[in-house]
N, C-alpha and C positions, 0 to 999 in steps of 0.2 A: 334611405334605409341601408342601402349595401355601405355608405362610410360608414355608418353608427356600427355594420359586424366587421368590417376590419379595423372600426379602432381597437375596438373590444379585443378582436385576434392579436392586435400587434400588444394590448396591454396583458392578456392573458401569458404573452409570448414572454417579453420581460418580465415578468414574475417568476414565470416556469424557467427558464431558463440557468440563474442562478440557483435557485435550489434543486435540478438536478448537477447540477455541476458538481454544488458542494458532498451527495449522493452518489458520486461515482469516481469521487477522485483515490477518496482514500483507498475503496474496494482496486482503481488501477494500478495500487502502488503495490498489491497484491501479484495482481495480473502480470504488470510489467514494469516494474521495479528498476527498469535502465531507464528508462526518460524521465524517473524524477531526481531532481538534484540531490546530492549528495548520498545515495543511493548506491554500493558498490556489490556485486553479487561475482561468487565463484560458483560454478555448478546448480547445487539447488541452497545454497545458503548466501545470504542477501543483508547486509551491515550498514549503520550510518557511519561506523568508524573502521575504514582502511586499514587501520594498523593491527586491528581486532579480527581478522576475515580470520588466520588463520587457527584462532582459539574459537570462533565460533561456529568453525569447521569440523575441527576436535569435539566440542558441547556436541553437535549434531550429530555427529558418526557415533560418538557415545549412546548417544540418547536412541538412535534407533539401533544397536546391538543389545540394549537394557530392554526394551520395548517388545523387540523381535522375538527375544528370550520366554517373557512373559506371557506373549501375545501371540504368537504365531507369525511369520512372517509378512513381509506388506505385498501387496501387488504392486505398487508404486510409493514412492518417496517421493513424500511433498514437500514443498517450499519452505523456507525457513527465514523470519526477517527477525534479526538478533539487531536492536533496538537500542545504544544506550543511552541516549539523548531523554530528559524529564520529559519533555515535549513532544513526541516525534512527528508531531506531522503539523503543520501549522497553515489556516486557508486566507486568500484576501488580507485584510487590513489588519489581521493579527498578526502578522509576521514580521518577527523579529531577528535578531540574532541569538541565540540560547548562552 
């Protein structure tokens, strides 16, 4: 009786496993945006293209002086991942090169 609950645990285990992975990966690139690949971040703005940080530094500063205008000011200034990749985030066995 106890192999038959830790097969089930160990098959329950690989299942879950994978589909939290795929559940929390994208939300960490949110989080933490330096340990995925090609991923470059200044301050609170966060780019797949290098060459782009400092235009999509400019978008941002824009966009919260347009906003702040409107709106009232922020208590905090949140994160920004200016994306230009068709694909941006790719998991397992779909990954290719874009």
């Amino acid at each position: 009786m106890k192999i038959k609950r830790f097969m089930l645990a160990g098959v329950a285990l690989i299942a879950i496993v994978p589909i939290s992975a795929l559940t929390f990966i994208k939300p960490l690139r949110m989080v933490a945006p330096q340990i995925v690949d090609g991923v470059h971040c200044c301050d609170a703005v966060c780019t797949d293209d290098k060459a782009r940080l400092s235009e999509s530094q400019a978008l941002y500063s824009a966009a919260v002086v347009r906003t702040s205008e409107k709106v009232g000011l922020f208590r905090s200034r949140g994160r920004h991942m200016h994306i230009r990749k068709r694909v941006p985030f790719q998991t397992g066995s779909d990954r290719r090169n874009p």
